[in-house]
TORKOL-4160 file (C-alpha; in steps of 0.2 Angstrom, whole numbers, padded with zeros to 4 digits, m for minus):
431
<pt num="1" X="0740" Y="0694" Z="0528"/>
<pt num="2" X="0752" Y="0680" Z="0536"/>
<pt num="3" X="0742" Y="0664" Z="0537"/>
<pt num="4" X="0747" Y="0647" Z="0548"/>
<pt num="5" X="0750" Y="0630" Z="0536"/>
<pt num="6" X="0741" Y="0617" Z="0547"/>
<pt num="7" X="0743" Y="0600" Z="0545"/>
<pt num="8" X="0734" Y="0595" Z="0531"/>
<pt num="9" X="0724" Y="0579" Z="0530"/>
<pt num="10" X="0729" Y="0568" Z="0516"/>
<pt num="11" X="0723" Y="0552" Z="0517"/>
<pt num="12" X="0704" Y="0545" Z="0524"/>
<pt num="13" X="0713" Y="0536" Z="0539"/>
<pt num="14" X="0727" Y="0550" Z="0543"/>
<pt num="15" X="0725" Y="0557" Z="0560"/>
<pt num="16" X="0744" Y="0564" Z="0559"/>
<pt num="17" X="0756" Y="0566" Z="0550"/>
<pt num="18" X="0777" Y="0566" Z="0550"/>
<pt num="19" X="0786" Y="0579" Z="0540"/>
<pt num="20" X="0798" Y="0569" Z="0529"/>
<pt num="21" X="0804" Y="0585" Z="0520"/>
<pt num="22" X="0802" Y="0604" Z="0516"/>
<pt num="23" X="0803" Y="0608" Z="0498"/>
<pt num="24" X="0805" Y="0626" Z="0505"/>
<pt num="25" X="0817" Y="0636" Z="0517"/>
<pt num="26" X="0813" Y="0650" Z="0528"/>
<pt num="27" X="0814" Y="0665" Z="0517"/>
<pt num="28" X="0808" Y="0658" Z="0502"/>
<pt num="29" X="0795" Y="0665" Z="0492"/>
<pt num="30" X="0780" Y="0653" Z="0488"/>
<pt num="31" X="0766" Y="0652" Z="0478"/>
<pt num="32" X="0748" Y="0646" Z="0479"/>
<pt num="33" X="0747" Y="0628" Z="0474"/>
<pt num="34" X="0765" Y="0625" Z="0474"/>
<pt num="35" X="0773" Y="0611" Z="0483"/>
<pt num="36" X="0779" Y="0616" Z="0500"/>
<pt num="37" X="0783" Y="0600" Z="0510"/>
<pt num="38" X="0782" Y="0581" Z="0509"/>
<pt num="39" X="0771" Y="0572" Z="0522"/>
<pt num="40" X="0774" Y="0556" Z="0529"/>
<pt num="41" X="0755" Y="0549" Z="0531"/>
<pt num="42" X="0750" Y="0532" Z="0537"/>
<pt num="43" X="0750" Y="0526" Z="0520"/>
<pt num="44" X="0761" Y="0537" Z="0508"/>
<pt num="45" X="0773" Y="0550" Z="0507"/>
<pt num="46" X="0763" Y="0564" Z="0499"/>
<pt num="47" X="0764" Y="0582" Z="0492"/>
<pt num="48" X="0757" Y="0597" Z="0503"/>
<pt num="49" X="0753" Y="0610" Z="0491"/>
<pt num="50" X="0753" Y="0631" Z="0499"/>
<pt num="51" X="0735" Y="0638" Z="0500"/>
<pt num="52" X="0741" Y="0658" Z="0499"/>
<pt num="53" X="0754" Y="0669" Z="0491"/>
<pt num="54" X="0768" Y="0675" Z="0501"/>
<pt num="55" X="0787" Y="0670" Z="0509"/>
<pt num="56" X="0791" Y="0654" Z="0521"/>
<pt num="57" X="0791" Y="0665" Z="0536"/>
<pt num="58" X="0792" Y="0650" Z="0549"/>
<pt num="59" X="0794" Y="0634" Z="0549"/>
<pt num="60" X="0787" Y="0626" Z="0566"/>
<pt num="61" X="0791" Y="0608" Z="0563"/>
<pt num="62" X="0806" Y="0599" Z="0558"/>
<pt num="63" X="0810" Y="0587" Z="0548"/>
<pt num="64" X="0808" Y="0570" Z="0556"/>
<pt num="65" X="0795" Y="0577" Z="0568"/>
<pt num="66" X="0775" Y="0573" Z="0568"/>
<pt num="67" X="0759" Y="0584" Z="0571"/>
<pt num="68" X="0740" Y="0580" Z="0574"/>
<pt num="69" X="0729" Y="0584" Z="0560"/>
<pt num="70" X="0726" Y="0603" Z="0560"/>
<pt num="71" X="0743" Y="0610" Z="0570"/>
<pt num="72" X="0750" Y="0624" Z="0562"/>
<pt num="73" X="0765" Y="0618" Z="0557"/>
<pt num="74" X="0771" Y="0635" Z="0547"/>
<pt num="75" X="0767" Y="0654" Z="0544"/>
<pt num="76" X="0766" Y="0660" Z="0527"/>
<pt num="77" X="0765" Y="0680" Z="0526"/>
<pt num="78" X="0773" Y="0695" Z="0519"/>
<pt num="79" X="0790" Y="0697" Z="0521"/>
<pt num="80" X="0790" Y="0712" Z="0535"/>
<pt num="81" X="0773" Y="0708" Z="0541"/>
<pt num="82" X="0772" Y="0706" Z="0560"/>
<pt num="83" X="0770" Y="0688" Z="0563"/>
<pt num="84" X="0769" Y="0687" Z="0584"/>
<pt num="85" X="0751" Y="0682" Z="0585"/>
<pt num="86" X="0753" Y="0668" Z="0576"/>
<pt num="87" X="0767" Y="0664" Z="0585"/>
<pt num="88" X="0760" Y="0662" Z="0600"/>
<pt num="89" X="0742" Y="0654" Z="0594"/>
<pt num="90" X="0755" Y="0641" Z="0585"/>
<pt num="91" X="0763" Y="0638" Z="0602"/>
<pt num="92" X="0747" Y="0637" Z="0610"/>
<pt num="93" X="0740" Y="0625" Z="0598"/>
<pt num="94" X="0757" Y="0612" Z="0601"/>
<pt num="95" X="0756" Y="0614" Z="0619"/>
<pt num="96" X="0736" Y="0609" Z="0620"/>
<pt num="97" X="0733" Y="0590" Z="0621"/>
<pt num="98" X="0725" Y="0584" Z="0607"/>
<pt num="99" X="0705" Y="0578" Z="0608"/>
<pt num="100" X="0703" Y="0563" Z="0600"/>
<pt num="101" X="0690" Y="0561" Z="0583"/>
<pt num="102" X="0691" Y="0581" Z="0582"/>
<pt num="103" X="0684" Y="0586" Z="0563"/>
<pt num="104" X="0700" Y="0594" Z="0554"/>
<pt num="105" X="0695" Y="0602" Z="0538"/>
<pt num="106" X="0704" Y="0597" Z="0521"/>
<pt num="107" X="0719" Y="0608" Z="0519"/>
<pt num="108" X="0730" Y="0602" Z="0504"/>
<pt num="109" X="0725" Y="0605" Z="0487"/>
<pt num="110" X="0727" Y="0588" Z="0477"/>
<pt num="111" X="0738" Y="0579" Z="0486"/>
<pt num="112" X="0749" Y="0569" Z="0476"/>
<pt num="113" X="0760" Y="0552" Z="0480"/>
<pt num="114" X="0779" Y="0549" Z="0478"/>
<pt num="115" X="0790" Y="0538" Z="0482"/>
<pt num="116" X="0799" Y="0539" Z="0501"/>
<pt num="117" X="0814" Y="0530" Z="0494"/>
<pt num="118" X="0819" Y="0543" Z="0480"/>
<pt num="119" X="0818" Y="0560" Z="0491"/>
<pt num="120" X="0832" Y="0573" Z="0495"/>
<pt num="121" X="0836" Y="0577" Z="0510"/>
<pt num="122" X="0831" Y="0597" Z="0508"/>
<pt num="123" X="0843" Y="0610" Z="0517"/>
<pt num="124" X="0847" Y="0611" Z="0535"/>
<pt num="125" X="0831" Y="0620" Z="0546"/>
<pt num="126" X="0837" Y="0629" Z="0561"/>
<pt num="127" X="0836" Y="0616" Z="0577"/>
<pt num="128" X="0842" Y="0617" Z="0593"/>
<pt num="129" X="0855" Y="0603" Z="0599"/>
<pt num="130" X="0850" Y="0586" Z="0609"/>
<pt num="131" X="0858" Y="0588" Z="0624"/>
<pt num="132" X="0850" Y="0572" Z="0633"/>
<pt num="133" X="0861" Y="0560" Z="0622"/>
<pt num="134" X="0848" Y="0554" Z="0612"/>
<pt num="135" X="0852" Y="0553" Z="0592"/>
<pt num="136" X="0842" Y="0563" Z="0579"/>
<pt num="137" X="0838" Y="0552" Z="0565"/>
<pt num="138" X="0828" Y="0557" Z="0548"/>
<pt num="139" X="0817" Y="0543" Z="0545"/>
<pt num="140" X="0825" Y="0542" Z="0526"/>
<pt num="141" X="0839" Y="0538" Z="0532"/>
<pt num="142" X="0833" Y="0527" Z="0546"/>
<pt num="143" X="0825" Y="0516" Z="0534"/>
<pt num="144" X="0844" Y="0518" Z="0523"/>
<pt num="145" X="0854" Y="0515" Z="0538"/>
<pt num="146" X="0841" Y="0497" Z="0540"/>
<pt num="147" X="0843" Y="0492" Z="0525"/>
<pt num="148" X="0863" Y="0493" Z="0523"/>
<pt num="149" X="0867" Y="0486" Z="0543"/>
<pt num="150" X="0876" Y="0504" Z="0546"/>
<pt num="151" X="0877" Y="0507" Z="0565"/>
<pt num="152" X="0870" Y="0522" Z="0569"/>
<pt num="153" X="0877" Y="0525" Z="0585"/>
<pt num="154" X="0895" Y="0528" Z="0575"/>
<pt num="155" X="0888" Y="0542" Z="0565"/>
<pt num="156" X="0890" Y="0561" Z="0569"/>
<pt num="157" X="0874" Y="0568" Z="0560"/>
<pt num="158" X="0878" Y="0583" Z="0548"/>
<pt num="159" X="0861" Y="0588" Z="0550"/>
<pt num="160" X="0853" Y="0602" Z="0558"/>
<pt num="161" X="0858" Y="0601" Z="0580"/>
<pt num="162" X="0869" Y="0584" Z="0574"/>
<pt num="163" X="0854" Y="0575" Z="0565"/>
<pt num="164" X="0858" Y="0560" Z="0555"/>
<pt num="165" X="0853" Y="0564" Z="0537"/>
<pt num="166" X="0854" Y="0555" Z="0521"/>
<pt num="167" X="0872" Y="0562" Z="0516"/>
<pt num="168" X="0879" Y="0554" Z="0531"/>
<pt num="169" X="0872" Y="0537" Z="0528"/>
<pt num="170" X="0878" Y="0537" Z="0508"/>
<pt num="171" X="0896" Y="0543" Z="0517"/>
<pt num="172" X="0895" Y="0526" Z="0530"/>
<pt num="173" X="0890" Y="0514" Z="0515"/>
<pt num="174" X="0905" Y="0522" Z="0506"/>
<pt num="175" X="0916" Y="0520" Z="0518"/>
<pt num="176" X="0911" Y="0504" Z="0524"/>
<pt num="177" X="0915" Y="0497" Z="0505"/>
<pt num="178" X="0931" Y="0504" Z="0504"/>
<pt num="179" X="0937" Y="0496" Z="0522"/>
<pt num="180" X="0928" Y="0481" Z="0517"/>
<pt num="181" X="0938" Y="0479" Z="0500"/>
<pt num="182" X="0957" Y="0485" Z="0508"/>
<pt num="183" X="0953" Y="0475" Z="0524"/>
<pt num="184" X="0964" Y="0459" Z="0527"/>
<pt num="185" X="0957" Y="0441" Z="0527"/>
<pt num="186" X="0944" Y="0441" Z="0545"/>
<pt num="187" X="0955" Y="0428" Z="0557"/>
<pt num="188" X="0939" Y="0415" Z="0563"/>
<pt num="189" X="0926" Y="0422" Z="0578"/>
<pt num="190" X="0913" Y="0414" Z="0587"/>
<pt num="191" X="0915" Y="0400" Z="0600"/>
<pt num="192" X="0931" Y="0397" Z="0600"/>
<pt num="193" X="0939" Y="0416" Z="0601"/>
<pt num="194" X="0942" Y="0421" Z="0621"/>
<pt num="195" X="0932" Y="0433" Z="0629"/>
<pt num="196" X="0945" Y="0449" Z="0627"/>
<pt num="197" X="0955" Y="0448" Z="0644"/>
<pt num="198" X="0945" Y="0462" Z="0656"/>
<pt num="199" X="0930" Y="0466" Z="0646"/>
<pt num="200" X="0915" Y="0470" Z="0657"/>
<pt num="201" X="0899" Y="0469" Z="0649"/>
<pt num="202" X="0884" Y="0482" Z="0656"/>
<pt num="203" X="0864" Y="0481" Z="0649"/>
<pt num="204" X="0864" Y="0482" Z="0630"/>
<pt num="205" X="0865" Y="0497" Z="0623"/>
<pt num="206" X="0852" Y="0504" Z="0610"/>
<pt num="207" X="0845" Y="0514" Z="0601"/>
<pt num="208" X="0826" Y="0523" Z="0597"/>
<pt num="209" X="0819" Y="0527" Z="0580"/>
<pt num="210" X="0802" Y="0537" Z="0577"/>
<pt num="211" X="0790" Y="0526" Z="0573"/>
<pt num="212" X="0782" Y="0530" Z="0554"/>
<pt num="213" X="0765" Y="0534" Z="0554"/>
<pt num="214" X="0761" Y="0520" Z="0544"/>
<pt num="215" X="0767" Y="0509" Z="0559"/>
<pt num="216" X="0757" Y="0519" Z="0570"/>
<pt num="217" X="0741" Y="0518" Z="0561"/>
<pt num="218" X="0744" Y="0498" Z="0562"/>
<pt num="219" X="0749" Y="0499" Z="0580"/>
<pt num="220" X="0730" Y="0509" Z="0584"/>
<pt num="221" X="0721" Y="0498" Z="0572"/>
<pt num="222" X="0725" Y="0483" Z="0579"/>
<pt num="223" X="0721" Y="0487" Z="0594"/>
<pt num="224" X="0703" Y="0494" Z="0589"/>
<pt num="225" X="0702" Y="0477" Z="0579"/>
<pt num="226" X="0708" Y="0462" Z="0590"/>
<pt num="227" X="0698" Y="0469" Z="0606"/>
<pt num="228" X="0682" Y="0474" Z="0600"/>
<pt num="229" X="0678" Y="0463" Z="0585"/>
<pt num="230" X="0674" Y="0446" Z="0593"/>
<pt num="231" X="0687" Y="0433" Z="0583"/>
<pt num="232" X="0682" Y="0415" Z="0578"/>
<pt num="233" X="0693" Y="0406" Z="0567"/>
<pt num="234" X="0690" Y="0390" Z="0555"/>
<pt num="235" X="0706" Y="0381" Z="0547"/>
<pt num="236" X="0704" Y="0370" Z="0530"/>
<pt num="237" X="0717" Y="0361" Z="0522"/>
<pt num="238" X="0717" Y="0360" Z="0503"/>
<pt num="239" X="0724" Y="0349" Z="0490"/>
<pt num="240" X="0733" Y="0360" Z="0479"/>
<pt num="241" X="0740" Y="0349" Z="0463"/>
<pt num="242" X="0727" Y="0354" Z="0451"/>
<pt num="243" X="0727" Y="0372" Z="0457"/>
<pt num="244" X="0747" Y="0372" Z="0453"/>
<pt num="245" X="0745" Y="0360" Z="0437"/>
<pt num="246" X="0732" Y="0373" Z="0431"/>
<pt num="247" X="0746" Y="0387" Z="0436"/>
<pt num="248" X="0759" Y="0379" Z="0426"/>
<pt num="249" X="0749" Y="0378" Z="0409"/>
<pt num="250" X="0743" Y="0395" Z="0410"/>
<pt num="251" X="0760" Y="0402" Z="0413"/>
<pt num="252" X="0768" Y="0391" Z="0398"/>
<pt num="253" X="0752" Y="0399" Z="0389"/>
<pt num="254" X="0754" Y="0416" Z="0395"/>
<pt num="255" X="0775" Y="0419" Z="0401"/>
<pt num="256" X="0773" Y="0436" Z="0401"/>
<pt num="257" X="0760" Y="0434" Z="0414"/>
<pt num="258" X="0767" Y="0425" Z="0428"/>
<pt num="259" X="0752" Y="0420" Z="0436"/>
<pt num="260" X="0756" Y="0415" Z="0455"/>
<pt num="261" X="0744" Y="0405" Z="0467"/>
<pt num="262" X="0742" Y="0418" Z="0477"/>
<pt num="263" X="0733" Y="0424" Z="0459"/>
<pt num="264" X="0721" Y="0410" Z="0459"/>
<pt num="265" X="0719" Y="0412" Z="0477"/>
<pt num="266" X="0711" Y="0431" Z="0476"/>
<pt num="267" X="0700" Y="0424" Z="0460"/>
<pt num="268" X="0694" Y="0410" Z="0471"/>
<pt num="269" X="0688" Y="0417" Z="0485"/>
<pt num="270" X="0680" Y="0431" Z="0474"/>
<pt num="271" X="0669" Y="0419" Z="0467"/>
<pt num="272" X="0667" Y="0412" Z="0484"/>
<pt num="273" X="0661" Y="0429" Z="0490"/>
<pt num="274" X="0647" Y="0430" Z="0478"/>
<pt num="275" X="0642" Y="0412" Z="0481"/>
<pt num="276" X="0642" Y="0418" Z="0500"/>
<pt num="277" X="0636" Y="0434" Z="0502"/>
<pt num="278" X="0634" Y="0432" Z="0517"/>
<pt num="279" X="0655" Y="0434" Z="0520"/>
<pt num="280" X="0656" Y="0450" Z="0509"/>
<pt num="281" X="0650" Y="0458" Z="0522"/>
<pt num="282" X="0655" Y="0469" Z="0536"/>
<pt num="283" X="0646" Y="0475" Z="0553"/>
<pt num="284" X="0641" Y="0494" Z="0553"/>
<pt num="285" X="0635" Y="0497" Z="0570"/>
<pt num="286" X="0616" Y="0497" Z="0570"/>
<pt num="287" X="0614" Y="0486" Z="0550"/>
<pt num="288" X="0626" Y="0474" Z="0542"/>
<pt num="289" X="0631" Y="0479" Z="0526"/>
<pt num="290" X="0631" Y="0466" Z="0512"/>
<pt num="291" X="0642" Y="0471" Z="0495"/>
<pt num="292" X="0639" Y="0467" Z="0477"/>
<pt num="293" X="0656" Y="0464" Z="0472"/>
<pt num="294" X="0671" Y="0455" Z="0480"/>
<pt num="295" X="0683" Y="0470" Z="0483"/>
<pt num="296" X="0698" Y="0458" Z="0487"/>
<pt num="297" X="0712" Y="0469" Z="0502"/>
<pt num="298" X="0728" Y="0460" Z="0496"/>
<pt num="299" X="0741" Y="0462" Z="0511"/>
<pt num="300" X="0760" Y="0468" Z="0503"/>
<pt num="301" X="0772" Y="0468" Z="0516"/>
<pt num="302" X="0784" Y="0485" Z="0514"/>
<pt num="303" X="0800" Y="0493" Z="0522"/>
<pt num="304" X="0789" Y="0502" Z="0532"/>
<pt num="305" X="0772" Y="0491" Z="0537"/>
<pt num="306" X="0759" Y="0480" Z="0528"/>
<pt num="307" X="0748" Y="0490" Z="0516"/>
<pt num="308" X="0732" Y="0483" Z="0508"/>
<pt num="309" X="0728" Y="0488" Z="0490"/>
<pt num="310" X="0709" Y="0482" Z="0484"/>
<pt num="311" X="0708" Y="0471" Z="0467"/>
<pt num="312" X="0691" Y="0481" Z="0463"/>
<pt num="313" X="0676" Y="0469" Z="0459"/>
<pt num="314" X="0688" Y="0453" Z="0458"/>
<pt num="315" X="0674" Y="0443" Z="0454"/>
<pt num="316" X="0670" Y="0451" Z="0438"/>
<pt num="317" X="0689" Y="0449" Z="0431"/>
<pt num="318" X="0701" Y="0436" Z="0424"/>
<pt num="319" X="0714" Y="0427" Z="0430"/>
<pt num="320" X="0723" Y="0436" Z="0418"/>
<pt num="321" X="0716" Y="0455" Z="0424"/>
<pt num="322" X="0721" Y="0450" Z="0445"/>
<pt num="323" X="0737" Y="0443" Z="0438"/>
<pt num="324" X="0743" Y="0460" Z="0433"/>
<pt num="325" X="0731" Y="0472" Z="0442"/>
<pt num="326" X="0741" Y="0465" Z="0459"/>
<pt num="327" X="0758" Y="0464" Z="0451"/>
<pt num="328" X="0756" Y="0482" Z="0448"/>
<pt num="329" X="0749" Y="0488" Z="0465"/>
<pt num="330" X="0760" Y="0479" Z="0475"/>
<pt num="331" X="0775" Y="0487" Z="0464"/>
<pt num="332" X="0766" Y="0505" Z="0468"/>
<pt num="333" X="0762" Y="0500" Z="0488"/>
<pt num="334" X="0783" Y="0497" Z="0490"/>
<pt num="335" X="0789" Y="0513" Z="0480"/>
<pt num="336" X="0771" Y="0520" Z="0492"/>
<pt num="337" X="0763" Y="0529" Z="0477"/>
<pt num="338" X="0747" Y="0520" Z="0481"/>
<pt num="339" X="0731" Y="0533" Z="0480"/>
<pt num="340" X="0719" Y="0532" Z="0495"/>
<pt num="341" X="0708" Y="0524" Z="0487"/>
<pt num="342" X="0717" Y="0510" Z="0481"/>
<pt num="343" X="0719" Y="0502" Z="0499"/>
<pt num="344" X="0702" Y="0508" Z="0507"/>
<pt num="345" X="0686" Y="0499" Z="0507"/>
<pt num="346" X="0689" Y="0481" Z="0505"/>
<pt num="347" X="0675" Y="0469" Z="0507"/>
<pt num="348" X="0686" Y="0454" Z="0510"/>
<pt num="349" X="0705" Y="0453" Z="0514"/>
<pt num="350" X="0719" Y="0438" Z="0510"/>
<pt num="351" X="0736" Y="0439" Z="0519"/>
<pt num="352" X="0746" Y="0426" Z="0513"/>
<pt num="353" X="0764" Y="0420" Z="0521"/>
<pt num="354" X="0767" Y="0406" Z="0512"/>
<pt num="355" X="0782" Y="0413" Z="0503"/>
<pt num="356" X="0790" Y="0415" Z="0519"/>
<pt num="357" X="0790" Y="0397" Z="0523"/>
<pt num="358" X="0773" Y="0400" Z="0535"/>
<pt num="359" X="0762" Y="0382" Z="0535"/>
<pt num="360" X="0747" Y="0393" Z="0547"/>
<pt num="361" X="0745" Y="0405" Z="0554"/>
<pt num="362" X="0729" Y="0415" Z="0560"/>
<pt num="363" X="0726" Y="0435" Z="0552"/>
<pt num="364" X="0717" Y="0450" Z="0560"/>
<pt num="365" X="0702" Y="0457" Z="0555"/>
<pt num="366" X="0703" Y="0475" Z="0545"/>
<pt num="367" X="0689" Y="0484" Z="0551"/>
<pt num="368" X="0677" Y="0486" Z="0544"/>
<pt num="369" X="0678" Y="0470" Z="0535"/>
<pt num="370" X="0668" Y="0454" Z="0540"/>
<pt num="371" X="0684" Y="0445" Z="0538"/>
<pt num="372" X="0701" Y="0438" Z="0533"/>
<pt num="373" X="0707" Y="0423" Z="0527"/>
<pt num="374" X="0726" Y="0418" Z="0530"/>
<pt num="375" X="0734" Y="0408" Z="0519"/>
<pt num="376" X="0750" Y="0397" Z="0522"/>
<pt num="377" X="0763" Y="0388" Z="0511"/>
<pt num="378" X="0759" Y="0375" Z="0495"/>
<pt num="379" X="0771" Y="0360" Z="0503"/>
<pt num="380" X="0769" Y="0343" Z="0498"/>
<pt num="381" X="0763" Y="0330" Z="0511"/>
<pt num="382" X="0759" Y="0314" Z="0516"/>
<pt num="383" X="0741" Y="0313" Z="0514"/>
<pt num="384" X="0727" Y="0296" Z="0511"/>
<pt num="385" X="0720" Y="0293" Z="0494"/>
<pt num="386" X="0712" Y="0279" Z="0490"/>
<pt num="387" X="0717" Y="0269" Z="0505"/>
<pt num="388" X="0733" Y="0272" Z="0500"/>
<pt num="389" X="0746" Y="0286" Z="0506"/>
<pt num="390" X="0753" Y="0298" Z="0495"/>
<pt num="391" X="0762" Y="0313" Z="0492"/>
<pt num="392" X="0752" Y="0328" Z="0488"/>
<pt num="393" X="0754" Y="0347" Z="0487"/>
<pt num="394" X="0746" Y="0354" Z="0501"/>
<pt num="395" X="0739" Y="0373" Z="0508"/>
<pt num="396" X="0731" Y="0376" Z="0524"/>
<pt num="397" X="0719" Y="0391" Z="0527"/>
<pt num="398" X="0714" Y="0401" Z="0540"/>
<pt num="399" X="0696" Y="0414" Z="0541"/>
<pt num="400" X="0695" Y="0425" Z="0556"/>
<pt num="401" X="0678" Y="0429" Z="0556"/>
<pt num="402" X="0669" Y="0443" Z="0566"/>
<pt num="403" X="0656" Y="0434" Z="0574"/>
<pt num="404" X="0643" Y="0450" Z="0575"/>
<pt num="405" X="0644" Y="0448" Z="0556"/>
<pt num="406" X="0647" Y="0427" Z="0551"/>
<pt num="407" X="0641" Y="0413" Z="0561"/>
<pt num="408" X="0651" Y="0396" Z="0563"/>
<pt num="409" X="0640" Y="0388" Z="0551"/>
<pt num="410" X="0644" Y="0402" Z="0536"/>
<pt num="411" X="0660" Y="0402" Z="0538"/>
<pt num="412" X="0663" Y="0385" Z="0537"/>
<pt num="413" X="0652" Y="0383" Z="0522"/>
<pt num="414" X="0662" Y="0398" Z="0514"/>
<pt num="415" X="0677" Y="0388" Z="0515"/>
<pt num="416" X="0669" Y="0372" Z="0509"/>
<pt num="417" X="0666" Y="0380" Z="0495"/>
<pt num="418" X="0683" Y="0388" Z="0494"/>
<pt num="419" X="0692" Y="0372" Z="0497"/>
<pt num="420" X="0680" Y="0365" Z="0482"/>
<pt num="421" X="0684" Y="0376" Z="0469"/>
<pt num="422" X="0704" Y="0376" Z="0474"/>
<pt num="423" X="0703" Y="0359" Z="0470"/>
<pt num="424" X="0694" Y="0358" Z="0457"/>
<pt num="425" X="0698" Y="0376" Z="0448"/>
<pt num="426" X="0690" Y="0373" Z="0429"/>
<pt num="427" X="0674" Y="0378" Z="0439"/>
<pt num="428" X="0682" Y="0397" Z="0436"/>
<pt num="429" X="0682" Y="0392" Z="0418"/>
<pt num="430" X="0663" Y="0386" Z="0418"/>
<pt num="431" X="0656" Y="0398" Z="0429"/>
């Protein structure tokens, strides 16, 4: 008996999903539990395993394209079994708007995380041409095309109705190397080159990529997040040299290591946490929940949107344990191999832009969390001593708080205490 393949839900916070590739074609027999597509959720790409025996009658979405949770988005069946009726309850089903916070059950069997960056673009699915001038772009090769500065709009896709696939992006980098290396020396451009004689210059031209669905999970929860949470925000600024003194030793200790501030930070404000229960919190409509361990959301910036793995029970573990335990989810965040529950349920967040050169800036809150603390770059400054000034190594945080959850007065005893410890961190040792 044919059956519809719905869009399965593969992640806690998924509520669609883009079809990054189908491991099958139309005409293909398939097996229960066998992989038949790759889904693009809001935090990985994952597999969608077949739930029946039969053959890929038809496929209803293409590559590239997005579905609400529980759209058929295929018909698995016999191969001369009459298929019409699902046809059109398909066509119904993509036609209806979709009701927000509508149930969907489960409908992947172990869904399992692989990296976006290492998949094939699968064989061509039968699509009707663009005709509204509009490119067609897969969103591997989007992200390819990003990161090598190929212009899109030069490219005729050899995908299906003229989409830009992966092949056509590896054949522009080829090609762009080749005219790079037999090209003549480049004569100077900028200010000094003429405007060439009879040019006329309209509005820009550009161009419009789907957005991922993790970017459209961030786009909807910050929205949820900086309206409805009520924000405060408390900055400290901390003296840093005996947090990067203590760095130094351990990392001539330990080279295999490389412990990083941002190391120290985590364990910090884990100890912090447990000194302040009242922080390791989060607001849960009629109670506030308090948490027994610091559950410490690290952000990790990827090709395709921040991503928040959790250093589970932070304040139970070493400098040593955080060192590597965050090392290695932030390797799996960028390849997205992350499991759902390796960046859900944080009781405490830290987003630090430091590295980039950032001296403050303020974070949003990640629901349901009582709040996040932003951390900027270890400079060194002017700074009094002593009745005298002197050049120290500075850091300044910021805490956005959710005022249903922290008052003024916690949060800014939570970051006394933070601002102690930073600058005195053999109490991690002692404690």
């Amino acid at each position: 008996m044919a059956t519809q393949v719905v869009m399965p839900k593969l992640s806690p916070t998924m509520e669609e999903g883009q079809l990054a590739r189908w491991l099958k074609k139309e005409g293909d027999k398939v097996a229960m539990g066998e992989p038949l597509a790759e889904i693009d959720t809001d935090k990985a790409t994952m597999e969608m395993q077949a739930l029946s025996n039969g053959v890929l009658r038809k496929i209803l979405i293409n590559e590239g394209e997005s579905a609400p949770l529980g759209q058929p988005i295929a018909i698995i069946g016999e191969p001369d079994e009459d298929i019409s009726a699902l046809l059109k309850a398909a066509e119904a089903a993509s036609a209806a708007p979709a009701k927000e916070s509508q149930p969907v059950a489960q409908e992947a069997a172990t869904p399992t995380s692989r990296p976006s960056v290492s998949v094939k673009e699968s064989e061509p699915v039968t699509q009707p041409s663009r005709d509204d001038g509009r490119q067609l772009i897969s969103p591997i090769a989007a992200r390819m095309a990003a990161e090598a500065g190929v212009n899109l709009k030069s490219l005729q896709g050899s995908g299906p109705g003229g989409r830009i696939v992966k092949r056509d992006i590896e054949a522009a980098v080829t090609n762009k190397q080749a005219s790079a290396s037999a090209a003549p020396r480049l004569r100077g451009v900028g200010l000094l080159r003429p405007t060439e004689k009879g040019a006329v210059y309209g509005p820009s031209g550009y161009r419009d990529e789907p957005l991922s669905e993790m970017r459209r999970t961030i786009a909807r929860r910050l929205v949820t997040s900086l309206g409805p949470v009520p924000h405060f925000f408390l900055t400290s600024e901390i003296d840093m040299d005996r947090a990067a003194d203590m760095r130094r030793s351990i990392n001539e200790l330990y080279p295999d290591i490389k412990l990083s501030v941002n190391d120290i930070i985590i364990k910090v404000a884990a100890a912090t946490l447990i000194q302040h229960p009242q922080v390791n919190a989060s607001f849960q409509d009629k109670t506030v929940r308090y948490y027994e361990h610091a559950d410490i959301g690290v952000a990790v910036a990827t090709d395709n949107g921040l991503i928040t793995p959790v250093v589970r029970a932070a304040d139970a573990k070493s400098l040593l344990e955080i060192a590597g335990e965050v090392r290695e989810l932030a390797e799996r965040a960028r390849a997205r191999k992350l499991q759902p529950d390796e960046y859900t349920g944080a009781t405490f967040s830290i987003s630090n832009l430091g590295m980039f050169g950032i001296d403050e800036f303020t974070a949003v809150i990640n629901p349901p969390e009582g709040a996040i603390l932003a951390v900027g770059a270890m400079t060194p400054r002017p700074v009094a001593r002593d009745n005298e000034i002197v050049i120290r190594q500075t850091m300044r945080v910021t805490m956005s708080c959710d005022h249903r959850v922290i008052d003024g007065a916690i949060g800014a005893q939570f970051l006394r205490t933070f601002k102690q410890i930073m600058e005195n961190p053999l109490y991690l040792f002692l404690s």
